[in-house]
C-alpha positions as CSV (number, residue, x, y, z in Angstrom):
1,X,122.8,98.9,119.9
2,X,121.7,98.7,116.6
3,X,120.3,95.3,114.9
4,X,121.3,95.6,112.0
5,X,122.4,91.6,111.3
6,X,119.0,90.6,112.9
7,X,117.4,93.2,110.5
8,X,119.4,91.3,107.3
9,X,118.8,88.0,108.5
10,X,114.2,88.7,108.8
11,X,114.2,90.4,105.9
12,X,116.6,87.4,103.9
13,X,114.4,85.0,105.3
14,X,110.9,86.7,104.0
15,X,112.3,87.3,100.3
16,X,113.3,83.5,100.3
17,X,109.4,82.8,101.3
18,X,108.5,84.0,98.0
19,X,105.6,85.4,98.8
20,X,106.6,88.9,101.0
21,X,105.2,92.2,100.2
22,X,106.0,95.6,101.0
23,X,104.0,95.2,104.2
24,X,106.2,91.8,105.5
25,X,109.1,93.8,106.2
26,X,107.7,96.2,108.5
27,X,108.3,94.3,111.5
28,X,111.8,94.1,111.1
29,X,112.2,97.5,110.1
30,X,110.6,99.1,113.2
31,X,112.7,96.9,115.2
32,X,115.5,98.3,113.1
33,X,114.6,101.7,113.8
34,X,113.6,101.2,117.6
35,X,117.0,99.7,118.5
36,X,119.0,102.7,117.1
37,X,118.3,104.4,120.2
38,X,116.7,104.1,123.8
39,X,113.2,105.6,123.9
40,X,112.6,105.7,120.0
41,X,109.3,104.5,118.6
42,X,108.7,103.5,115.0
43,X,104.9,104.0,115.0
44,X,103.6,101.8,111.3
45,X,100.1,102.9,109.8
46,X,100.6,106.4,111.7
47,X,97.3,108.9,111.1
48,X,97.3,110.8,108.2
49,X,99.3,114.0,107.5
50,X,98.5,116.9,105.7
51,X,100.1,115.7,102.8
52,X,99.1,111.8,103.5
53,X,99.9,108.6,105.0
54,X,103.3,108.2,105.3
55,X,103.8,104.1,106.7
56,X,105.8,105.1,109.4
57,X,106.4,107.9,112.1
58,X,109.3,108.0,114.0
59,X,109.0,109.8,117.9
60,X,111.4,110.6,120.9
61,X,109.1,110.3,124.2
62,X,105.9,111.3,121.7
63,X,107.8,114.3,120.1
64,X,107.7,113.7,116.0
65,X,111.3,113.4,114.6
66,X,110.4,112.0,111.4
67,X,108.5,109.9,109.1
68,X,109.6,106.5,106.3
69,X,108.0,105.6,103.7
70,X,108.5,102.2,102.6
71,X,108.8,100.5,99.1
72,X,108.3,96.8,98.3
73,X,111.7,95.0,98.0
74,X,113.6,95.7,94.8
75,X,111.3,98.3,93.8
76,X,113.3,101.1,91.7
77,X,113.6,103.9,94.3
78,X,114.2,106.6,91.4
79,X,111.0,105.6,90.1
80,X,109.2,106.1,93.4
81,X,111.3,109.3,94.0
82,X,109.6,110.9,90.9
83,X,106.3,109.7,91.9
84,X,103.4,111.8,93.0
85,X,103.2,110.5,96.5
86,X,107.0,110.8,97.1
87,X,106.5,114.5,95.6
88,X,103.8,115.3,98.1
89,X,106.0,113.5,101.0
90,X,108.9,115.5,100.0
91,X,107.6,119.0,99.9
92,X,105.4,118.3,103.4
93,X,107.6,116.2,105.3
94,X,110.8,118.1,106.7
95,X,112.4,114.6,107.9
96,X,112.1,111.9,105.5
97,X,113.6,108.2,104.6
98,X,112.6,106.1,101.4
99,X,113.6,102.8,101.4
100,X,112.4,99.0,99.7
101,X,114.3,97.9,103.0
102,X,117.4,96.9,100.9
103,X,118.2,101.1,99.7
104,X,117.9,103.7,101.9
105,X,117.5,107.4,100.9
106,X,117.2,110.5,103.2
107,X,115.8,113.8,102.9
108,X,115.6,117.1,104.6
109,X,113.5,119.9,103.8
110,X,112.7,117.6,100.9
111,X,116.1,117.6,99.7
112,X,118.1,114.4,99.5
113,X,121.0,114.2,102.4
114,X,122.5,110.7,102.1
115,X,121.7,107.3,100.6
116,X,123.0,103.9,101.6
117,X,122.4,100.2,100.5
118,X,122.7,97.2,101.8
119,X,123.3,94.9,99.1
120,X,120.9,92.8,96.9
121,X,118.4,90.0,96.9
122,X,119.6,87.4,94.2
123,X,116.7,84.9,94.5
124,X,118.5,83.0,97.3
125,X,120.8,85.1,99.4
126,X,121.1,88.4,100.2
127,X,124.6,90.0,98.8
128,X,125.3,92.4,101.2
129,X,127.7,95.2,99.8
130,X,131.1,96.1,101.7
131,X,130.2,99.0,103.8
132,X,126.7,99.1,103.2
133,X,125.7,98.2,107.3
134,X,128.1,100.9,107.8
135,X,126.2,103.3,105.5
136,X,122.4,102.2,106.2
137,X,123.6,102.9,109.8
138,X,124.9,105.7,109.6
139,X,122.0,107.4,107.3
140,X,119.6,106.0,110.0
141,X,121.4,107.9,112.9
142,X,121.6,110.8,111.5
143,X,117.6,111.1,110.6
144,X,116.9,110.8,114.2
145,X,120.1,113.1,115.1
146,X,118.4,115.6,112.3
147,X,117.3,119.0,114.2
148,X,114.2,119.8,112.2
149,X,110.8,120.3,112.6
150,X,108.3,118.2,112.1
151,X,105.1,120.1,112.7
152,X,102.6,118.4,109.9
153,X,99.7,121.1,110.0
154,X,99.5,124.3,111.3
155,X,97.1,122.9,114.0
156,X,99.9,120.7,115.2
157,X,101.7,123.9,115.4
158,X,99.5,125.7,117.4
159,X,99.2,122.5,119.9
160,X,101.9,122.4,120.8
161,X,102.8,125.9,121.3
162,X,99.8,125.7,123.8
163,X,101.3,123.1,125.8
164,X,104.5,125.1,126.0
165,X,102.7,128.2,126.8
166,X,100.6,126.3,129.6
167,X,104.0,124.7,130.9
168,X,105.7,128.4,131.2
């Protein structure tokens, strides 16, 4: 079952600290991610891609299913979107989420699907919107439901149609 009030209530807790960064959230957001779904692993600081170093990769018993790239919180994710690296991530990456851990964006085939937010940090609480769990939920299921490839380099390619060849 997903955590999504446990999510809200780590990543609250950090932005009242003051002092989080981009990289404070992480913990909370592979947890996020990992409890979606039995057997899913949010793997953070992943090796790089062909197009780079997206900060997460998401796998299904080692099989790739997608890849987040994370903001720092309140970051303006239009800005980011426009950005060189989310311009690389995009045109590489088939399977894709952007988020500052408070909006959530999703693309396919570097095309944005659906976005959801959770609410936002006011300096002292977290406003969360009506509907927004809902939403976030619902974006985050269907990028690991998503039925696309996500070979990152021909060589990956070729790897694993070896291992299906050997298998057969």
């Amino acid at each position: 079952m997903i955590q999504l009030d446990t999510y809200t209530k780590a990543v609250e807790s950090a932005l009242k600290a003051g002092n989080a960064t981009e990289h404070t959230h992480r913990p909370a957001l592979k947890a996020l991610i990992e409890s979606i779904e039995s057997g899913i692993v949010a793997t953070n600081e992943p090796a790089h891609v062909e197009c780079g170093a997206p900060d997460f990769v998401v796998t299904r018993r080692s099989i790739p299913l997608g890849h987040v790239e994370t903001k720092d919180p309140g970051e303006n994710l239009d800005k980011a979107e426009r950005g060189e690296q989310l311009v690389r991530y995009r045109a590489g990456l088939s399977n894709l989420v952007l988020t500052n851990y408070l909006e959530f964006r999703w693309y396919v085939h570097g095309e944005p699907r659906l976005t959801a937010s959770l609410g936002a940090f006011d300096g002292k609480h977290l406003r969360l919107k009506d509907g927004g769990a809902r939403q976030v939920t619902a974006l985050l299921e269907a990028f690991l439901a998503a039925k696309v490839p996500t070979m990152a380099s021909p060589r990956e390619l070729a790897q694993r149609l070896a291992g299906l060849a050997r298998l057969m």
